[in-house]
mmCIF file as Biopython writes it, N, C-alpha, C and O atoms, coordinates in Angstrom:
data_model
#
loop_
_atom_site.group_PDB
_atom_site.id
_atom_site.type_symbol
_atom_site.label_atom_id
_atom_site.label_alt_id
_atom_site.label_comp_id
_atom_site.label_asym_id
_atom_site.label_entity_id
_atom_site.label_seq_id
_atom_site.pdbx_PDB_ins_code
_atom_site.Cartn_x
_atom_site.Cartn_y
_atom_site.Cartn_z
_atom_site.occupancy
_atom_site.B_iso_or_equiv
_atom_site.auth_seq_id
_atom_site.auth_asym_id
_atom_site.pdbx_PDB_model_num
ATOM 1   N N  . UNK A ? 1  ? 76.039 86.149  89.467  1.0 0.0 1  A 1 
ATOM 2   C CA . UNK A ? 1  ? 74.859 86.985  89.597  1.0 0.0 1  A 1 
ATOM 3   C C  . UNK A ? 1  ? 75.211 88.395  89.121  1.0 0.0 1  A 1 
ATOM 4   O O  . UNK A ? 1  ? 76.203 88.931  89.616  1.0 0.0 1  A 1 
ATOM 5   N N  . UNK A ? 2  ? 74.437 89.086  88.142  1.0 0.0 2  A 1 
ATOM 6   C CA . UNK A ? 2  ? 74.471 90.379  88.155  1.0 0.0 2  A 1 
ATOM 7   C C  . UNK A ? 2  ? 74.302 91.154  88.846  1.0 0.0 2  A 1 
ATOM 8   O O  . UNK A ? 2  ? 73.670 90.798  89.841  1.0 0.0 2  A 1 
ATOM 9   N N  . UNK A ? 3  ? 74.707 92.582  88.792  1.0 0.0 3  A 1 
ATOM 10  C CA . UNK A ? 3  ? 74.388 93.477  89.709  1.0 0.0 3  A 1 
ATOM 11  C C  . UNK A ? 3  ? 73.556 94.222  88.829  1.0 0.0 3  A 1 
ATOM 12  O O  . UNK A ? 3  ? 73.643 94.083  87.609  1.0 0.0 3  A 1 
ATOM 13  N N  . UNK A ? 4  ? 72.567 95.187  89.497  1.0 0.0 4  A 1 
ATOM 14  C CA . UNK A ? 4  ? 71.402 95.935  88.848  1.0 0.0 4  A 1 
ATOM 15  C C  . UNK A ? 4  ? 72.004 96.828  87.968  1.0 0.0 4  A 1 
ATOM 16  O O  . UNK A ? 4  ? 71.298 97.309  87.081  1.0 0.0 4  A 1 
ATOM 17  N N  . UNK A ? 5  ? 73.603 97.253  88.073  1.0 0.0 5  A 1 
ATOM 18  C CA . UNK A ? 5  ? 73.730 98.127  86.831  1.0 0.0 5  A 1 
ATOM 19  C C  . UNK A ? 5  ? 74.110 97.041  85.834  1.0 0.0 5  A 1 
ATOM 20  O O  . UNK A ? 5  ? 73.671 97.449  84.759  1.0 0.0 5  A 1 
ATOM 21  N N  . UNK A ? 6  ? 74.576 96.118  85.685  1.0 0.0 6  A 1 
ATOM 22  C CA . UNK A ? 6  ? 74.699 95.371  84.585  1.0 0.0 6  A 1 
ATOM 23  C C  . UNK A ? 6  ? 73.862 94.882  83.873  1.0 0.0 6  A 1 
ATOM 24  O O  . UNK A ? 6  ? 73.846 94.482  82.710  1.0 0.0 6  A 1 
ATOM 25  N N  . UNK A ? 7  ? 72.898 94.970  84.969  1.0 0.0 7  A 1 
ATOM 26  C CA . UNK A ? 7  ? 71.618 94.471  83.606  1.0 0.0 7  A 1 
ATOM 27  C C  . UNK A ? 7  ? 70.856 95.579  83.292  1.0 0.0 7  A 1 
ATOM 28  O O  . UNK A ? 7  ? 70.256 95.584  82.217  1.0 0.0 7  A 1 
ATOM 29  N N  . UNK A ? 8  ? 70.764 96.678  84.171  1.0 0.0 8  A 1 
ATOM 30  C CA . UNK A ? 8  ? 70.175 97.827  83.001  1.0 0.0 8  A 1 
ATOM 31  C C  . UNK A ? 8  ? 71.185 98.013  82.105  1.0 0.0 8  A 1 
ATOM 32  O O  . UNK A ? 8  ? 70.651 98.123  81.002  1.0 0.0 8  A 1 
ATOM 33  N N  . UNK A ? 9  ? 72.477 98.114  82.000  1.0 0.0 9  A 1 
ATOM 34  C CA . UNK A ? 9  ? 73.592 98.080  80.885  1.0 0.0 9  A 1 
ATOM 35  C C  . UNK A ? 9  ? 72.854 97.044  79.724  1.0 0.0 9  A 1 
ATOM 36  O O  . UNK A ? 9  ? 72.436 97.398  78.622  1.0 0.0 9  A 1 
ATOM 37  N N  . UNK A ? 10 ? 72.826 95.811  80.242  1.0 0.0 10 A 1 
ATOM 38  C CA . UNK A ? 10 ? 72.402 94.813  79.062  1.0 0.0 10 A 1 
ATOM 39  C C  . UNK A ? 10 ? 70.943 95.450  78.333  1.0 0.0 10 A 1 
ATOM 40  O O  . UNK A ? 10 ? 70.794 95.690  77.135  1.0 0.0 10 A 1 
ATOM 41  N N  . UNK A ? 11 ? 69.954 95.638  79.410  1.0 0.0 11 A 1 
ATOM 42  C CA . UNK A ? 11 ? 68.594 95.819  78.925  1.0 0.0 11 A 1 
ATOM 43  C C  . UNK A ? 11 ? 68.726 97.262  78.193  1.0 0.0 11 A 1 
ATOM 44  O O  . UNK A ? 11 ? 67.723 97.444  77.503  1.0 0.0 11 A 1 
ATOM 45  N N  . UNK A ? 12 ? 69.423 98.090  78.136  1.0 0.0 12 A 1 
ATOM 46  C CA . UNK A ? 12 ? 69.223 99.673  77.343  1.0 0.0 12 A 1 
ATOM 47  C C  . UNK A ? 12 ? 69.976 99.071  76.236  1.0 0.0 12 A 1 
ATOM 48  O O  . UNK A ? 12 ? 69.544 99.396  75.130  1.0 0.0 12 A 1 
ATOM 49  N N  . UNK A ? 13 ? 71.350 97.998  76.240  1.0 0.0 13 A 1 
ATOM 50  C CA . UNK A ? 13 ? 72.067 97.631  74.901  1.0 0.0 13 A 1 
ATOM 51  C C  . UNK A ? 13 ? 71.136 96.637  74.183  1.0 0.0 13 A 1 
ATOM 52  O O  . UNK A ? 13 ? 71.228 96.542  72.959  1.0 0.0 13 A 1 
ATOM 53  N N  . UNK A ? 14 ? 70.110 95.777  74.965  1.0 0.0 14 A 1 
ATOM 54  C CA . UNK A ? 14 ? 69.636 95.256  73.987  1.0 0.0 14 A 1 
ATOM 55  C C  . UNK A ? 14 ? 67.764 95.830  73.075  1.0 0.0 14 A 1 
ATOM 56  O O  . UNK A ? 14 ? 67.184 95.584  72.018  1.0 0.0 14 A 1 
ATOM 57  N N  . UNK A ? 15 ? 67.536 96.564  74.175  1.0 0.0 15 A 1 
ATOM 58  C CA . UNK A ? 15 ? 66.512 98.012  73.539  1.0 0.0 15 A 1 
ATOM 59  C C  . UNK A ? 15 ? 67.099 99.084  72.803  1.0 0.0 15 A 1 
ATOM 60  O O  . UNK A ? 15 ? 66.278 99.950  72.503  1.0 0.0 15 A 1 
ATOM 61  N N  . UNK A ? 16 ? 68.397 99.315  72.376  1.0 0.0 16 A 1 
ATOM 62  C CA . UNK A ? 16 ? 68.741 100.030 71.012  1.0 0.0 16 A 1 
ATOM 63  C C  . UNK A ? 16 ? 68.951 99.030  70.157  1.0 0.0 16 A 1 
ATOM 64  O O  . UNK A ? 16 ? 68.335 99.196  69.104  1.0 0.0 16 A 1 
ATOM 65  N N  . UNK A ? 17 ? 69.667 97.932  70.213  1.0 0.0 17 A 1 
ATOM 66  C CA . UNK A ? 17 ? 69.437 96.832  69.465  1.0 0.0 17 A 1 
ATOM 67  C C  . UNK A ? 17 ? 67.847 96.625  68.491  1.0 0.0 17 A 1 
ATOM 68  O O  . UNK A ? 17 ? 67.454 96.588  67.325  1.0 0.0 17 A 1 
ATOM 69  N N  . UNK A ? 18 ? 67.457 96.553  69.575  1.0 0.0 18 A 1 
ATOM 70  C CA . UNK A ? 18 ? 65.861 96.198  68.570  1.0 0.0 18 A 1 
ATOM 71  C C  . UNK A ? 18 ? 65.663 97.560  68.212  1.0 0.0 18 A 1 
ATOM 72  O O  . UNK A ? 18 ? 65.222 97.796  67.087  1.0 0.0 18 A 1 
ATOM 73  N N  . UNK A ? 19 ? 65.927 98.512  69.010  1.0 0.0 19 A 1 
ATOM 74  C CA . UNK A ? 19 ? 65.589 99.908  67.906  1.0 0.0 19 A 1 
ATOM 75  C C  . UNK A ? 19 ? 66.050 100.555 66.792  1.0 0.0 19 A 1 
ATOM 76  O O  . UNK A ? 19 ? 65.662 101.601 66.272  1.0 0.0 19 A 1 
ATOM 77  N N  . UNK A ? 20 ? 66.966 99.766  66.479  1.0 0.0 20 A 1 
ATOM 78  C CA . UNK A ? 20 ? 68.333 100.090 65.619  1.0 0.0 20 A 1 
ATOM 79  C C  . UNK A ? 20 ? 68.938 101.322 65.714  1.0 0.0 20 A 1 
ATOM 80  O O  . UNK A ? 20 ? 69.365 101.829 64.676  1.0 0.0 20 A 1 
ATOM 81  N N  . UNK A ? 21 ? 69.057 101.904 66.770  1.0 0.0 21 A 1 
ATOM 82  C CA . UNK A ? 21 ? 70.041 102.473 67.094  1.0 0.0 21 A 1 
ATOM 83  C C  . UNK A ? 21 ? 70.931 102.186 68.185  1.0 0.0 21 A 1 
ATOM 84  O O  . UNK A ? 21 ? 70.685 101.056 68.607  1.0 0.0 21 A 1 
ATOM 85  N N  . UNK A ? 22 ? 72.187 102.935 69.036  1.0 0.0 22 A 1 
ATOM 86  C CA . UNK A ? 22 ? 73.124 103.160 69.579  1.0 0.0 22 A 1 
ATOM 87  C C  . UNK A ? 22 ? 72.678 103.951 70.805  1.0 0.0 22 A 1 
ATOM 88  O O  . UNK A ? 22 ? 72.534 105.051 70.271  1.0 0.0 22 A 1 
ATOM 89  N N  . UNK A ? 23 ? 72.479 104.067 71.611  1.0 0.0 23 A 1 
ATOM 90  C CA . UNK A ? 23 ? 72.978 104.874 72.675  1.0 0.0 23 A 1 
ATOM 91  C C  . UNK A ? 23 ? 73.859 105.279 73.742  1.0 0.0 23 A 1 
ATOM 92  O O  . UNK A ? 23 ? 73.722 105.431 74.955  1.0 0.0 23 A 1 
ATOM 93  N N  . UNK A ? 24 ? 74.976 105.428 72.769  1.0 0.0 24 A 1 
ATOM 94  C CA . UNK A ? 24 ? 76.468 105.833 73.370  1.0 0.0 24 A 1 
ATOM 95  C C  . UNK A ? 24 ? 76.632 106.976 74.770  1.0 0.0 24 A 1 
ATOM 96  O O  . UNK A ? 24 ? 77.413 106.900 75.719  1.0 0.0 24 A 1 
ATOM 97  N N  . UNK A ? 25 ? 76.026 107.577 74.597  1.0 0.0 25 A 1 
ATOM 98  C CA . UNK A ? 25 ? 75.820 108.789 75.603  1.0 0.0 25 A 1 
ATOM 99  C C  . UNK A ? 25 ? 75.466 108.388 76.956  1.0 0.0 25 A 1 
ATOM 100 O O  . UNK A ? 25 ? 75.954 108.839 77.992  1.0 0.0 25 A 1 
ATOM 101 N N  . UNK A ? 26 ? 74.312 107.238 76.810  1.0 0.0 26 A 1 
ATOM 102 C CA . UNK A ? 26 ? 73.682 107.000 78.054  1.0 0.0 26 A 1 
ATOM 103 C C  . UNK A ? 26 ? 74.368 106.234 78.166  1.0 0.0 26 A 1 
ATOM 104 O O  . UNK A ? 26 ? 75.096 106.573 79.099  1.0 0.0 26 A 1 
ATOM 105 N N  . UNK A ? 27 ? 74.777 104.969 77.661  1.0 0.0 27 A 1 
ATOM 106 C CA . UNK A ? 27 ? 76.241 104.068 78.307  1.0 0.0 27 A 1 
ATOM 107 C C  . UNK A ? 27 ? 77.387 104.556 79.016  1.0 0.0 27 A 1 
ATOM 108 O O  . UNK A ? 27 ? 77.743 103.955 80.030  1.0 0.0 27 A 1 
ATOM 109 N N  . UNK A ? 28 ? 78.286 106.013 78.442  1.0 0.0 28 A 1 
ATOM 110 C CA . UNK A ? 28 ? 79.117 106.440 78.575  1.0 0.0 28 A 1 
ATOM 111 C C  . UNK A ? 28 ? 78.653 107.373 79.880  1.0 0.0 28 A 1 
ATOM 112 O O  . UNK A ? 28 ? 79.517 107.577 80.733  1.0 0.0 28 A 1 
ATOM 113 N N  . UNK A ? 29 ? 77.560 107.846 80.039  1.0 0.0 29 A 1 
ATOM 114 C CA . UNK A ? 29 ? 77.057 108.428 81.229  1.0 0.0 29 A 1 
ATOM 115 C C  . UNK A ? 29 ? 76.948 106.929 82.488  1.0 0.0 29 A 1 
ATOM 116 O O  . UNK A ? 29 ? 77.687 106.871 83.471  1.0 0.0 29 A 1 
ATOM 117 N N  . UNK A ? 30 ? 75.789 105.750 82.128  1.0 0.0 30 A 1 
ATOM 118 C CA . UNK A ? 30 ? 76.171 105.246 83.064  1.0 0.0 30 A 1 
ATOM 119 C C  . UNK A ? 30 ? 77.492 104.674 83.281  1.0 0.0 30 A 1 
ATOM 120 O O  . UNK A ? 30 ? 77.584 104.654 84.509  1.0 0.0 30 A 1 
ATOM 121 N N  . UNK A ? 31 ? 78.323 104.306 82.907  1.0 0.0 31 A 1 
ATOM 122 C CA . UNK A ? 31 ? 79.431 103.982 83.288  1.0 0.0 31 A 1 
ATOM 123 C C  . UNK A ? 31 ? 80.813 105.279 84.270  1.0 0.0 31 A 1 
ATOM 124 O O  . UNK A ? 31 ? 81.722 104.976 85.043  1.0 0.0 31 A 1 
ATOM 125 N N  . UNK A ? 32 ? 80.394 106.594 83.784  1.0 0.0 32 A 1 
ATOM 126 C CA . UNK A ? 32 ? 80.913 107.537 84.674  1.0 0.0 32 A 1 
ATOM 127 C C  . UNK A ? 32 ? 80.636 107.551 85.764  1.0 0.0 32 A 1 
ATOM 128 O O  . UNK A ? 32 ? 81.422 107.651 86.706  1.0 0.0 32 A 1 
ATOM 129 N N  . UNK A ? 33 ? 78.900 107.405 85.834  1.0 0.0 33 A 1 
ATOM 130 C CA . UNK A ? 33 ? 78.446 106.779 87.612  1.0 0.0 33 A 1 
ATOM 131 C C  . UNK A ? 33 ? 78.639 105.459 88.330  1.0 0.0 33 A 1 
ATOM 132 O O  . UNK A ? 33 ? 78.605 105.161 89.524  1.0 0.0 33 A 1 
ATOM 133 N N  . UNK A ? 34 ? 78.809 104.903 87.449  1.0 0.0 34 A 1 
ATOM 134 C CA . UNK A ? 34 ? 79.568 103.811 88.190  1.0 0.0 34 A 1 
ATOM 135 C C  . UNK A ? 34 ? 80.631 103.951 88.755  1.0 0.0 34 A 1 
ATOM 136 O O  . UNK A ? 34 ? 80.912 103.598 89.900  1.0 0.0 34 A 1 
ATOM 137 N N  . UNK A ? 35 ? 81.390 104.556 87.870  1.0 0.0 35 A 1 
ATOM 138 C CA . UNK A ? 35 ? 83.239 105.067 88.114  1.0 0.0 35 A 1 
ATOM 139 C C  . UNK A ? 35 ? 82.667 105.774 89.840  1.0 0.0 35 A 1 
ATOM 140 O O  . UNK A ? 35 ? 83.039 105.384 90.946  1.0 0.0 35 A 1 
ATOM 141 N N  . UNK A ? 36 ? 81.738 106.828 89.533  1.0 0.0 36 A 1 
ATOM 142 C CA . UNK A ? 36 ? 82.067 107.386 91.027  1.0 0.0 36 A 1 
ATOM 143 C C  . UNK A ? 36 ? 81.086 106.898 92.001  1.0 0.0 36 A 1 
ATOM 144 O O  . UNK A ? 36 ? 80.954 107.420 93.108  1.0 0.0 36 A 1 
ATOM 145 N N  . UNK A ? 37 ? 80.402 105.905 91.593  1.0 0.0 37 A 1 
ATOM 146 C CA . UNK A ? 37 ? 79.461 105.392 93.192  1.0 0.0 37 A 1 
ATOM 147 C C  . UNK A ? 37 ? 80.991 104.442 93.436  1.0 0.0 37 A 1 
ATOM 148 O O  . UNK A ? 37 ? 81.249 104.260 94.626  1.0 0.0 37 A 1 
ATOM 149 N N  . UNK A ? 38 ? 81.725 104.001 92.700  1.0 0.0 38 A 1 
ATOM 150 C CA . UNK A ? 38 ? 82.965 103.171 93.320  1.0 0.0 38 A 1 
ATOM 151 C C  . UNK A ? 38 ? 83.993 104.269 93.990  1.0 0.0 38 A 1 
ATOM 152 O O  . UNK A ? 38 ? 84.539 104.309 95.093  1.0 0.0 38 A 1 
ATOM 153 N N  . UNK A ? 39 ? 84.012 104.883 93.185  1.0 0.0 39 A 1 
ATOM 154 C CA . UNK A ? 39 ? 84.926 105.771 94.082  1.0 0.0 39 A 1 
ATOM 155 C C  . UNK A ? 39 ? 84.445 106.430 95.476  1.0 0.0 39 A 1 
ATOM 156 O O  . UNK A ? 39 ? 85.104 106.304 96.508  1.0 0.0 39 A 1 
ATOM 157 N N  . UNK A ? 40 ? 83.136 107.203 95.399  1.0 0.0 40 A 1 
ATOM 158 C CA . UNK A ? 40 ? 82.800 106.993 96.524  1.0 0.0 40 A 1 
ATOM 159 C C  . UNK A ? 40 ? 82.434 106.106 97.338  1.0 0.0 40 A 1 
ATOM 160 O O  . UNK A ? 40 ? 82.333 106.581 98.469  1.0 0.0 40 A 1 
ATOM 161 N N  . UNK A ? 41 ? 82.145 104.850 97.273  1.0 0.0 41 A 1 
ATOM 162 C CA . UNK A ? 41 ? 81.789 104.007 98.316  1.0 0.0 41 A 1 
ATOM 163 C C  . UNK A ? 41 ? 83.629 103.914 99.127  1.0 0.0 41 A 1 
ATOM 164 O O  . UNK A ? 41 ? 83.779 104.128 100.330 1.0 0.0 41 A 1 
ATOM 165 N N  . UNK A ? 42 ? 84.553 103.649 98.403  1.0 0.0 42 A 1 
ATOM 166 C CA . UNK A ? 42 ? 86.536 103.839 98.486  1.0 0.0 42 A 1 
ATOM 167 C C  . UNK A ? 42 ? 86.412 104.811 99.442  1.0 0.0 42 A 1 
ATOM 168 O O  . UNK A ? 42 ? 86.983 104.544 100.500 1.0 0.0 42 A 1 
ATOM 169 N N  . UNK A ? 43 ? 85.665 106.172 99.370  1.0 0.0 43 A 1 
ATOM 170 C CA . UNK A ? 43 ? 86.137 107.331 100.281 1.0 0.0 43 A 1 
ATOM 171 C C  . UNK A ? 43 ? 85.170 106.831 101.662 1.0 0.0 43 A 1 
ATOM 172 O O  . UNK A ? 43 ? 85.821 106.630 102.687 1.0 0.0 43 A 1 
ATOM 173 N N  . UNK A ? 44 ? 83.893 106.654 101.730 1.0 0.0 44 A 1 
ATOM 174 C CA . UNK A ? 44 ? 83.357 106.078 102.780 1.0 0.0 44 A 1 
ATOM 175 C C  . UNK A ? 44 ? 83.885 105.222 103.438 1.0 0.0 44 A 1 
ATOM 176 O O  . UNK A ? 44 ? 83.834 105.286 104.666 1.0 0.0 44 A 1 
ATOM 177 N N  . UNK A ? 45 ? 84.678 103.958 102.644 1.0 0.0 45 A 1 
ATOM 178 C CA . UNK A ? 45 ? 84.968 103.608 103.324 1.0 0.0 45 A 1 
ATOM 179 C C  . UNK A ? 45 ? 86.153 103.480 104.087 1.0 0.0 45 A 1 
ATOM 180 O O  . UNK A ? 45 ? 86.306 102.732 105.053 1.0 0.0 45 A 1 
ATOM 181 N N  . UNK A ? 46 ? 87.110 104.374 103.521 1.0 0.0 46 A 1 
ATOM 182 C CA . UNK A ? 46 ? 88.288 105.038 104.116 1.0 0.0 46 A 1 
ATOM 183 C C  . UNK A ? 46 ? 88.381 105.882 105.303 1.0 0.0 46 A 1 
ATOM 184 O O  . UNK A ? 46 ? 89.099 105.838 106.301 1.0 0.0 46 A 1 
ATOM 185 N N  . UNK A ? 47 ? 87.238 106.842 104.823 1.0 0.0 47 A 1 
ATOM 186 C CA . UNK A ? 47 ? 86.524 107.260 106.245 1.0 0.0 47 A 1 
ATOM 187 C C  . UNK A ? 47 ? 85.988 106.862 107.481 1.0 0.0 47 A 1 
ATOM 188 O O  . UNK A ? 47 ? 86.270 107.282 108.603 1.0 0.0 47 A 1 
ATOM 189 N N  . UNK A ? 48 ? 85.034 105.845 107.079 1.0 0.0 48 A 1 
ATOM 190 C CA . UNK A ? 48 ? 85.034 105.394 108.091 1.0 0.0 48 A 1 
ATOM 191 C C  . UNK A ? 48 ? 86.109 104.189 109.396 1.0 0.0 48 A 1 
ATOM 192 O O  . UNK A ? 48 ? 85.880 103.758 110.526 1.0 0.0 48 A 1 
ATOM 193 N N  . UNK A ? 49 ? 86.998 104.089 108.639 1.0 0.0 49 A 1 
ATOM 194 C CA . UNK A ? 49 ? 88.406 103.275 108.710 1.0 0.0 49 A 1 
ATOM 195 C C  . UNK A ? 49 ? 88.965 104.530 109.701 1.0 0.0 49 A 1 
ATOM 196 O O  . UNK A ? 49 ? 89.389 104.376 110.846 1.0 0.0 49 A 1 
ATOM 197 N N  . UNK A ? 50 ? 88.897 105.332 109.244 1.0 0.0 50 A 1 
ATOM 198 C CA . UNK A ? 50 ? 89.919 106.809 110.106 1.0 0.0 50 A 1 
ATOM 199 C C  . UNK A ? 50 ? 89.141 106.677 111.402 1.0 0.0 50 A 1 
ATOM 200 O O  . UNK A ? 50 ? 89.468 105.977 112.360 1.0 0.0 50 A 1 
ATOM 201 N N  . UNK A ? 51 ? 87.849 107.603 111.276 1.0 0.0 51 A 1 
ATOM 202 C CA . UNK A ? 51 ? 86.571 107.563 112.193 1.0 0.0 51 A 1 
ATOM 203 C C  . UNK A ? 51 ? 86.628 106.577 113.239 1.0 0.0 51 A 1 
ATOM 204 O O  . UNK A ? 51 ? 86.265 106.724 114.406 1.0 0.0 51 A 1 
ATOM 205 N N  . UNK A ? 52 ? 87.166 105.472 112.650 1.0 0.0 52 A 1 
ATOM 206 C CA . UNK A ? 52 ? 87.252 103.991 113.976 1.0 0.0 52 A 1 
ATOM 207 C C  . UNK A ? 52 ? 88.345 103.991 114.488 1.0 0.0 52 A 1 
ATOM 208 O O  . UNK A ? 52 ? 88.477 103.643 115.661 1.0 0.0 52 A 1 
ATOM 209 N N  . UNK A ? 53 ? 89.356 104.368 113.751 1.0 0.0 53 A 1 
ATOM 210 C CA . UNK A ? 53 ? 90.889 104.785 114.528 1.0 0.0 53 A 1 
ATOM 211 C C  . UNK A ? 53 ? 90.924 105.858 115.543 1.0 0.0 53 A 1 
ATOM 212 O O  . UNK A ? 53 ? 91.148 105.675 116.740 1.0 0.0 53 A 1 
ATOM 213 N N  . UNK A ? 54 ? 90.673 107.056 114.943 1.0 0.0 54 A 1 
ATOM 214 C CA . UNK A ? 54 ? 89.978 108.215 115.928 1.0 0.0 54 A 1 
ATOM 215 C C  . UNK A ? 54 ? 89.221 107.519 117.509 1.0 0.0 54 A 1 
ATOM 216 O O  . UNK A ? 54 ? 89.531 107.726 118.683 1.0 0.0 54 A 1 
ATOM 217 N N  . UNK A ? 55 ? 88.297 106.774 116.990 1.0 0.0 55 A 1 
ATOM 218 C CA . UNK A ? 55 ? 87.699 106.607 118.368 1.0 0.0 55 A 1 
ATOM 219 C C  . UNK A ? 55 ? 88.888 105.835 119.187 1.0 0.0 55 A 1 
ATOM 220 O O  . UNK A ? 55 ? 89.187 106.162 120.335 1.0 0.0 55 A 1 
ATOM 221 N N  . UNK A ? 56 ? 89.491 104.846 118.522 1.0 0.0 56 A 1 
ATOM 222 C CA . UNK A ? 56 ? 90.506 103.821 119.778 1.0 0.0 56 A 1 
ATOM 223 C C  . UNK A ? 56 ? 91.125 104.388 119.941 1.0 0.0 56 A 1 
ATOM 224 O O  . UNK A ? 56 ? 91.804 103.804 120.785 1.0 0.0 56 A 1 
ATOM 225 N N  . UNK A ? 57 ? 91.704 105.612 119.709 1.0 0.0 57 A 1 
ATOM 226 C CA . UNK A ? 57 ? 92.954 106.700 120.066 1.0 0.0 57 A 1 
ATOM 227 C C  . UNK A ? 57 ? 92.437 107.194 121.113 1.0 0.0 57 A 1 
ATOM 228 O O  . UNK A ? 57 ? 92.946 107.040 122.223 1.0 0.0 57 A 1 
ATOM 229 N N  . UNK A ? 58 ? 91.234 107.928 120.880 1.0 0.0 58 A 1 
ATOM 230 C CA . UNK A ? 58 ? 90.818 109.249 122.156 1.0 0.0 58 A 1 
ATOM 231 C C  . UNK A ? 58 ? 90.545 108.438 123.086 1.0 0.0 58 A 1 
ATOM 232 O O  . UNK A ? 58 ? 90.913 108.829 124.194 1.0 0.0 58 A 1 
ATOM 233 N N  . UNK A ? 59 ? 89.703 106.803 123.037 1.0 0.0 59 A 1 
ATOM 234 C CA . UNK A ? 59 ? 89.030 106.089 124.141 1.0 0.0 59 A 1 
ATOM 235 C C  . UNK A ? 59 ? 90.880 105.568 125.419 1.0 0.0 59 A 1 
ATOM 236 O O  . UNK A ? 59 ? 90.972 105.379 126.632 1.0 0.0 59 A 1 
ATOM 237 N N  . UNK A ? 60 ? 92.110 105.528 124.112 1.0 0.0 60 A 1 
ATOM 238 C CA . UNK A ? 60 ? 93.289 105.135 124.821 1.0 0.0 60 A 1 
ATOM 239 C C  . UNK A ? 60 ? 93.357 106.718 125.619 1.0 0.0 60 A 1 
ATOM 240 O O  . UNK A ? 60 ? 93.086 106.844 126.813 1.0 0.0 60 A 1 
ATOM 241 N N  . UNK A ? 61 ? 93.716 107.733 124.835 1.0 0.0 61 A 1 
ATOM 242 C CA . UNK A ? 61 ? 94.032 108.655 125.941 1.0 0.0 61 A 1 
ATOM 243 C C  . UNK A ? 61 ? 93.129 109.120 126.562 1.0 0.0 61 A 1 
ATOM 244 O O  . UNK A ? 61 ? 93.567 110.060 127.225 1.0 0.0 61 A 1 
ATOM 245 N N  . UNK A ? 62 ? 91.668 108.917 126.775 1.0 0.0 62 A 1 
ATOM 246 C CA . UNK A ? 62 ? 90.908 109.368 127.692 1.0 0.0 62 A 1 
ATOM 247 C C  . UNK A ? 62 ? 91.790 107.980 128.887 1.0 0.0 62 A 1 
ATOM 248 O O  . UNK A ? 62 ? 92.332 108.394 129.912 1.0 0.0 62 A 1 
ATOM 249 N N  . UNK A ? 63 ? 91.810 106.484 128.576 1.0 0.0 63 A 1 
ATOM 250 C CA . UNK A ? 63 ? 91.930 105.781 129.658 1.0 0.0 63 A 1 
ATOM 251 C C  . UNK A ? 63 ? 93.418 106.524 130.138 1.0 0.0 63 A 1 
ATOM 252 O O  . UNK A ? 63 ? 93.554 106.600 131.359 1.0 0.0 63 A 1 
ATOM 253 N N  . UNK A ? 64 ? 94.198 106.907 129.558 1.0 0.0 64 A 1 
ATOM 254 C CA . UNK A ? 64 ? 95.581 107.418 130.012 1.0 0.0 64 A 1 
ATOM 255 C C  . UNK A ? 64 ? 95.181 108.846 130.941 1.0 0.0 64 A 1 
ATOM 256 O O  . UNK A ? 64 ? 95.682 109.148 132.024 1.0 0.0 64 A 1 
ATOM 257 N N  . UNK A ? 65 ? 94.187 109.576 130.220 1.0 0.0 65 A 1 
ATOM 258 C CA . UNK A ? 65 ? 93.798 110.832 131.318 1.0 0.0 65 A 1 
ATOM 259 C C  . UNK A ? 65 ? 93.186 110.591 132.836 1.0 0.0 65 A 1 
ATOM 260 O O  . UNK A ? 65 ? 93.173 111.442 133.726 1.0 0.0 65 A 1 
ATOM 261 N N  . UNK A ? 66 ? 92.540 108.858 132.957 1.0 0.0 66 A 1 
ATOM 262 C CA . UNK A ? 66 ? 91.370 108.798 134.067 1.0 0.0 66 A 1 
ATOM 263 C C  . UNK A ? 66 ? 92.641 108.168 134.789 1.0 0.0 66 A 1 
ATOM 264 O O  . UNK A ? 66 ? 92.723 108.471 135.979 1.0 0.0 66 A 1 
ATOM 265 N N  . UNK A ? 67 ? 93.675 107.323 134.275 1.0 0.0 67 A 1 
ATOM 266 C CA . UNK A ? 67 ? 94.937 106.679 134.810 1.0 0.0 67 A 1 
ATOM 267 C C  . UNK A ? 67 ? 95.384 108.018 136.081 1.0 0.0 67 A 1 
ATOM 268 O O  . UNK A ? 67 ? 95.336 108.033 137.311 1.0 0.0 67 A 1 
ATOM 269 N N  . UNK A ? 68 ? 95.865 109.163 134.909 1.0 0.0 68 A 1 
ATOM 270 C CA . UNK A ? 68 ? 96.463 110.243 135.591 1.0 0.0 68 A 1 
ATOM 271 C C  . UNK A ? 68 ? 95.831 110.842 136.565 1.0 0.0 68 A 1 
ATOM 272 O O  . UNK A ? 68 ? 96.517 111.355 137.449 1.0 0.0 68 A 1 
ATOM 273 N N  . UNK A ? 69 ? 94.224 110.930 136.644 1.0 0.0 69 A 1 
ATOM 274 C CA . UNK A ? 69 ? 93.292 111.192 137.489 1.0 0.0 69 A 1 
ATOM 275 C C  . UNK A ? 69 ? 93.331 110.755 138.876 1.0 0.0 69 A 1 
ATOM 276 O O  . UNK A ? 69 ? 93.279 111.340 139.958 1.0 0.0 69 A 1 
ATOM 277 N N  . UNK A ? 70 ? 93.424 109.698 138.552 1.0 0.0 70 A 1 
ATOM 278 C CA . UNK A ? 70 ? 93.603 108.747 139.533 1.0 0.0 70 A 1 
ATOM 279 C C  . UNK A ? 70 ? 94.878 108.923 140.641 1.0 0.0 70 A 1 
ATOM 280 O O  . UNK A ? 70 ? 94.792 108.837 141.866 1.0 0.0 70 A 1 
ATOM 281 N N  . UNK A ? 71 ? 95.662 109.101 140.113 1.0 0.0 71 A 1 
ATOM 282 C CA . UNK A ? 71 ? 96.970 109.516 140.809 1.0 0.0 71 A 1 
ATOM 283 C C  . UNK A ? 71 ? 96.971 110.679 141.615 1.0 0.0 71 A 1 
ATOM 284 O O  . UNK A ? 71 ? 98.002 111.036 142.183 1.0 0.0 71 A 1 
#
């Protein structure tokens, strides 16, 4: 199955096709956004990887603070 940028990729390569021209620019543009919706989706989801670590850390030393409480 394609994904929606591959087939606007196909459908703009095969509408310069019938137009007889090239449109290098807009290829070379979408493909830079591709480069960074991948790269950013990588940082999201790295982030949110930290973000979930963060929480099981503080939820351990909050239980280690209510431990000490307790005492």
């Amino acid at each position: 199955m394609k994904t929606p940028a591959e087939q606007v990729r196909e459908s703009l390569e095969a509408l310069s096709r019938s137009a007889g021209y090239a449109a290098l620019e807009v290829l070379e543009y979408i493909e830079k956004l591709e480069e960074e919706n991948a790269r950013l989706t990588q940082s999201v989801k790295k982030l949110k990887l930290e973000a979930a670590r963060r929480t099981a850390s503080s939820d351990n030393m909050n239980s280690r603070l209510k431990d000490a409480l307790r005492e």
